[in-house]
C-alpha angles and dihedrals in degrees: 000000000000089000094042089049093046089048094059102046093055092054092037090056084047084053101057088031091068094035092059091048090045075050096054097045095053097051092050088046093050089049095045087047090047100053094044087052088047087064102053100040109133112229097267093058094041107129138178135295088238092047092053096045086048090049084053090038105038130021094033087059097049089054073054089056094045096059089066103053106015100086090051080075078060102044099028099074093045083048088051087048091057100041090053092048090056091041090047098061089049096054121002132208095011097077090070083070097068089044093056094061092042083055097051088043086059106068081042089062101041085054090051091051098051090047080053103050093049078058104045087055089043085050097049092040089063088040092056090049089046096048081044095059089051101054084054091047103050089042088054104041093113091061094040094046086051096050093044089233094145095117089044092058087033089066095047093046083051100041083052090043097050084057105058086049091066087047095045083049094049088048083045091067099046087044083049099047088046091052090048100048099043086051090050101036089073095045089050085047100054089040085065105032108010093270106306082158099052082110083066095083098081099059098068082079091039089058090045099043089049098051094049089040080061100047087046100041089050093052090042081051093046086051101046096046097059121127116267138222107277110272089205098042087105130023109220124197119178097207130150107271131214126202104276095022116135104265094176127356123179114200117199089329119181108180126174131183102228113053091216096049111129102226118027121252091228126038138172086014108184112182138167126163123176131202109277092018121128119211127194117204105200129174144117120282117292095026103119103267105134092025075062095066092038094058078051094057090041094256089132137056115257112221101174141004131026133281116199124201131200120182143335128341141209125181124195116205134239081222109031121228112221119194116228097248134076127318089250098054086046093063109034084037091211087307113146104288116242111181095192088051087041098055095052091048091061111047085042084054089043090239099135107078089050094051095060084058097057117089104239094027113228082349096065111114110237091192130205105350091358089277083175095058125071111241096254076053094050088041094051091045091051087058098044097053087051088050091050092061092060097206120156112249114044119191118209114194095189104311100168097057095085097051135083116259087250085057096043092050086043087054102048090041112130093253106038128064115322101001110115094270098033125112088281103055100100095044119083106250127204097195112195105203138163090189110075096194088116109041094114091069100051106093094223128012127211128203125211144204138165087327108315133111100241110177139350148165138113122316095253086054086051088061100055100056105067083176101072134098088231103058098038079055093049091046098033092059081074090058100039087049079052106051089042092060106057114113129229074262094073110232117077128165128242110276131197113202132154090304094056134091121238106197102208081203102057127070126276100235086134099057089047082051095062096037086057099045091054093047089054092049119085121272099227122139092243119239108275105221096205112101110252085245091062090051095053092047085046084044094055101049126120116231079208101088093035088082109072128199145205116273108239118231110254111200116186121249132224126008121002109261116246079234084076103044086041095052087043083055095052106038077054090049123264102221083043075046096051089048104040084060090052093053091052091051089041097051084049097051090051094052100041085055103050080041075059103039086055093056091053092050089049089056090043095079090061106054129093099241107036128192120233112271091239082068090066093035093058095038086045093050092037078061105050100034090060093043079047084060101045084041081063101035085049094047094051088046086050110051108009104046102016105038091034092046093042088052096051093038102046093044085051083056086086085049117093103243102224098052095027090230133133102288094195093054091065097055123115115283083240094071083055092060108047107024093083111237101232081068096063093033086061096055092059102047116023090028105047084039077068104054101048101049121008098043099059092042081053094051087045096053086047115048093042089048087056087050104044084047095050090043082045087047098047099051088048093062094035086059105032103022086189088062092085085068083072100030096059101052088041089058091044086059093038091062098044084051093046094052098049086056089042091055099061099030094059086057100041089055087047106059086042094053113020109150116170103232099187096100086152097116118164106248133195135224091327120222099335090110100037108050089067089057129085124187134189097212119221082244115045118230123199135169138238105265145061129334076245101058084041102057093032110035101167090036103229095135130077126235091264093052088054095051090041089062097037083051091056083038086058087242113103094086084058100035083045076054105053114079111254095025104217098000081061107130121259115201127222112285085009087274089155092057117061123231105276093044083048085054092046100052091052085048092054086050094058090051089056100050086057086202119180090245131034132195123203109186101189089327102165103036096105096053132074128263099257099047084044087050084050088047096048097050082044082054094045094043131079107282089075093041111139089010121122118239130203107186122193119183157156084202105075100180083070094062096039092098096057128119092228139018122207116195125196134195125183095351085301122113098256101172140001124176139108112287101248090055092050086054098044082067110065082198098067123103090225096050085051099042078047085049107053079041093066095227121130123219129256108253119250128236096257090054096048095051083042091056091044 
């Protein structure tokens, strides 16, 4: 029996053993499958970012889960079978007794499981929409945080989360029911056949297992199968190329997003571009521009022609996307590192001068998004990462929007990057651009509308055709600068920013113009308006905390602190906790002594004055039918007070405690950036998975392994006394072993799983200043929904109120167009809007907010010059009158009309005067970024009375 015991226990531990490893290797297969499948979804499949973390956190770990238990569904009958056999030939027909009841539990069960598994997709559905609505709301905090919209996101977090805690109660009774009837089935069994069904236990966490491994299964099959981009949308041939050779020609293309749309995105696309050729893509927003590159790179699908590739890519993205990691591994992007290469990337990106400003120089860390990094920096980066891979086509969706003019003019210059004679010179470039200043150096340009390619043809042909809607874009950018610059005084001079023309081939009056204006103005260093305090506190501040880092994840070391077992207990209840514990030693008691009262009976027959079998019934019975009751009373602790209690508490434990809001939410903007959000996505989804439902399984196994032991244990030494000489060094090795696993496997978990939990963040004055603020950000963030919830978040307008604010957005003819009209789907990020639409709509939601001050922080870079000419007199007229602007902008023509100017340099005030009086002084940083811009100052009062 020692040996046969022994025996078993080896091979049983192999078994798990290699369950545990087959466990492991699926889980890291599934999450390996289902990122690459994330990379190649087409736009109809294309789900969230929380779908896609619950699909790695969850379900792969609970087909994790199945490989432990789920072959027990495959050993356990043949073990029952066996059991009954020997049972069978000690006592005969009344073992069929204890089989029968295992026969009429079992349709019982299989009703149970299917009511389980409806619940368990009804509960991973609302998962999915709560972990959805954090993602959103993680990648929009900035504008939540700006808007002051944090109570507004905290109700519909609740509202989700409320949901899935029905659910999760409703999962709780069955749980408890289950738990109830697999711990009494045994004891009903043996009541009836001296425990032939004792080999039962283990199937309350097969059933379990099972049912969660489906739902699982069946959402890992619906992902999976989901259509894919289109392998054939691009024909790509990696050949040698010569100057003038074909990089990229499109023949009769139609291209749409959605598969299913009813009319493509793109149609009658024609389309050559050559090796050394530069083409500009110009049109107003909403044309196609960028869906344009995207049909090129196989993003589309392609309904109709033909697209040919030769050769590499590189986009380069309207919104740059910046690796978490240094400035040097974000440009050469772990390519083989050439200093000689390197160093010319980055003074023809303009790079050099930013990164002396960076602590660690190329080695700074930029973190997630490149938060450190301004967006012009994140933008030039972007390039020159794309440069640095020297392929042959590059693709520029409006680089040059996010950088100052100086930079612009640095960028486009004849030896830098895509100047005739630039590093560039000798690629085919596809440049993507709503400025038209430097049309007359792109070999060929392209109009486009609705889709359509309009118009095209060189520069010079442009010219040529006054008719057309591309050159009175190209020279009616000089009238609408002009008009943009006029001051509340009246006369203003013509200007020429990023919007303007300069025709290398005319003559330069205007830049004499402007030389001799500032000549005749008088040279005088202009009043600075900032109290000399505040110079000295700007003065004194370091650039080295300016640049702020990602937080790097801590995880604790050694053993796991009784604070956290002790805070587990009481967010579960302590006194649930207390009698929980009770339940389990009762139940334990129960079942020890009719273990007990069995034996007895047993000996019974042998002795020479035996009780009458009905003794032992009723004290057996009496037994197991109270251990049938604190198996009740334990499972309902259990699940339906203790699990249920510790979700709702430990998910509060982001909450502040004396307003019963999100905690986290009212943190500084500066946790956001640089606290990665993956890190705080985790703890929403794999940890509070967790939590609800594999914490309190794993209390339960324990605490009713360390009863059944010690009851084991007891009955042992009750019967063979002597047995205590072998249980007490087989503990002692059990602990040492126990320690040495436990050593490596805490680790192990933690690096797997670390989430930082201490969200408790002092915060200051929360959201009164910033509820009477509106800002249009730099990147515009908008939410999966409707254009409705999007422009209206906390819906307190009406519906003529909203197209009120999209007509004066220059929105409400697209948004008439779209089916539904304000209930039109918006998808996550605003990816089914392009960059300019995505502007516009967060400039629609300021107007609507109607704030006493409004921030535009490059509001209007992503759109083209007329519909920025239509925004800025919007801006100037009297729907913002009384309101307070602060206008931050590349295009300076747009700030000309201010009252002040405020110049920085190197996160210091540099300048701050009127416009007209930092003109008037040729020596100021604000008159020579104004003059390689090409604008011309307002003239001032005194001048105008001076040139009357």
């Amino acid at each position: 029996m020692f040996v046969a015991a022994l025996a078993q226990t080896a091979i049983l531990h192999q078994y798990f053993y290699i369950c545990f490893l087959t466990g492991m290797r699926i889980r890291a297969g599934l999450v390996t499958t289902i990122y690459k499948k994330a990379l190649v979804l087409s736009n109809d499949a294309q789900g969230s970012r929380g779908d896609i973390v619950n699909l790695m956190s969850v379900d792969a770990t609970r087909m994790q889960d199945l490989t432990t238990y789920g072959l027990i569904f495959i050993s356990g009958p043949f073990q029952i079978i066996l059991a009954f056999v020997s049972l069978y030939q000690l006592l005969g027909w009344p073992s069929f007794v204890g089989v029968a009841i295992m026969i009429v539990a079992i349709p019982a069960q299989g009703a149970a499981a299917q009511w389980l598994k409806r619940l368990q997709v009804k509960q991973m559905k609302i998962r999915d929409q709560r972990t959805k609505l954090m993602s959103e709301l993680l990648s929009n905090i900035k504008s939540i945080k700006l808007y002051s919209w944090e109570n507004a996101f905290i109700g519909m977090v609740t509202s989700v989360r409320n949901a899935e805690l029905r659910t999760l109660r409703r999962i709780a009774i069955i749980s408890a029911l289950n738990t109830v009837a697999w711990g009494s089935i045994p004891l009903l069994v043996s009541l009836a056949t001296f425990a032939v069904a004792a080999y039962a236990g283990p199937f309350a966490m097969i059933v379990s297992s099972i049912v969660q491994a489906t739902v699982s299964v069946n959402r890992l099959a619906d992902f999976l199968g989901s259509s894919e981009l289109q392998p054939d949308a691009v024909k790509v041939e990696e050949v040698s190329l010569a100057p003038g050779d074909v990089v990229v020609q499109i023949s009769n293309g139609d291209f749409r997003w959605a598969a299913k749309s009813v009319e493509p995105t793109l149609q009658d696309i024609d389309l050559t571009v050559r090796k050394g050729e530069l083409v500009g893509i110009l049109g107003r927003v909403g044309s196609g521009k960028t869906s344009l590159l995207s049909a090129i790179t196989g993003e589309m699908t392609k309904v109709d022609g033909k697209v040919e590739l030769h050769g590499s890519v590189a986009y380069c993205a309207q919104n740059p996307w910046i690796l978490s990691s240094s400035l040097r591994d974000n440009i050469t992007f772990f390519r083989k590192f050439d200093q000689t290469f390197y160093d010319l990337v980055l003074d023809a990106c303009a790079l050099r001068q930013d990164i002396a400003l960076l602590k660690d120089g190329d080695q700074t860390e930029v973190g997630e998004k490149g938060i450190t990094l301004s967006g012009g920096q994140r933008a030039r980066v972007a390039l020159a990462r794309a440069v640095y891979a020297r392929a042959d086509l590059y693709l520029l969706d409006d680089v040059l929007a996010a950088v100052d003019a100086h930079v612009a003019r640095h960028i486009f210059a004849p030896d830098n990057v895509i100047g005739p004679n630039g590093l560039l010179a000798s690629k085919a470039r596809i440049h993507v651009t709503n400025g038209v200043a430097y049309a007359s150096q792109h070999d060929s340009l392209v109009f486009l509308r609705r889709g359509i390619i309009l118009e095209s043809g060189s520069y010079s042909e442009i010219r040529m055709k006054p008719e057309t809607e591309l050159y009175k874009l190209i020279t009616g950018a000089k009238s609408l600068s002009a008009d943009q610059s006029r001051s509340d005084s009246g006369t203003a001079t013509p200007v020429n920013s990023e919007g303007v023309l300069i025709d290398e081939d005319e003559p330069t009056a205007l830049k004499k113009t402007v030389n001799e204006q500032l000549k005749r103005r008088k040279s005088q260093r202009p009043p600075s308006f900032v109290s000399p305090e505040t110079q000295k506190v700007l003065a004194g501040q370091s650039l080295g905390n300016a640049h702020k880092t990602m937080q790097k994840e801590l995880s604790e070391q050694g053993e796991v602190k009784w604070e956290v077992y002790r805070q587990y207990m009481n967010a579960a209840s302590a006194w649930g906790f207390a009698a929980y514990l009770l339940c389990i030693l009762g139940q334990q008691v129960a079942r020890v002594a009719s273990t007990w009262v069995l034996k007895n009976w047993g000996e019974n027959n042998l002795s020479q004055h035996p009780r009458p079998p009905g003794y032992f019934l009723a004290w057996y019975g009496g037994w197991v039918a109270g251990s049938a009751v604190i198996s009740a009373a334990s499972g309902i602790l259990l699940w339906m007070t203790m699990a249920l209690r510790s979700s709702k508490k430990l998910h509060e434990r982001v909450r502040d405690r004396r307003s019963s809001r999100l905690g986290f939410l009212r943190a500084p903007l500066q946790f956001f950036e640089t606290t990665p959000q993956g890190r705080i996505l985790n703890l929403f989804s794999r940890d509070m998975y967790t939590v609800d439902e594999v914490l309190v399984r794993v209390w339960s196994a324990f605490f009713s392994c360390i009863a059944t032991v010690g009851g084991i244990f007891i009955v042992i030494i009750m019967s063979f006394p002597s047995s205590v000489i072998v249980i007490l060094p087989l503990a002692y090795l059990y602990q040492v072993i126990m320690r040495y696993y436990l050593a490596t496997s805490r680790e192990i978990k933690r690096l797997d799983a670390v989430s930082k939990l201490d969200f408790m963040i002092p915060i200051l004055i929360f959201g009164l200043v910033r509820s009477a603020i509106s800002i249009i950000p730099q990147e515009p963030q908008l939410f999966e929904g409707t254009i409705r919830q999007n422009v209206d978040p906390t819906e307190s307008a009406d519906d003529q109120q909203i197209w009120t604010a999209l007509e004066h957005s220059h929105l409400k003819e697209y948004v008439l167009s779209l089916e539904g009209g304000l209930d039109a789907v918006v998808r996550e990020g605003g990816t089914s809007l392009s960059a300019g639409q995505r502007q516009l709509l967060c400039f629609a939601r300021a107007l609507l907010r109607k704030s006493k001050i409004l921030i535009l922080d490059e509001a209007t870079s992503a759109v083209d010059l007329q519909t920025d000419a239509a925004i800025q007199d919007i801006i100037r007229g009297s729907h913002f009158e009384g309101v307070t602007l602060l206008v931050i902008a590349h295009r300076l023509n747009t700030i000309m009309h201010s009252d002040r100017i405020l110049v920085l340099d190197c996160g210091m005030v540099a300048e701050f005067d009127s416009p007209a009086k930092l003109m008037a002084d040729p020596t100021t940083r604000f008159s020579s970024l104004a003059h390689e811009a090409g604008v011309l100052a307002p003239l001032s009062k005194e001048e105008q009375e001076q040139s009357a």
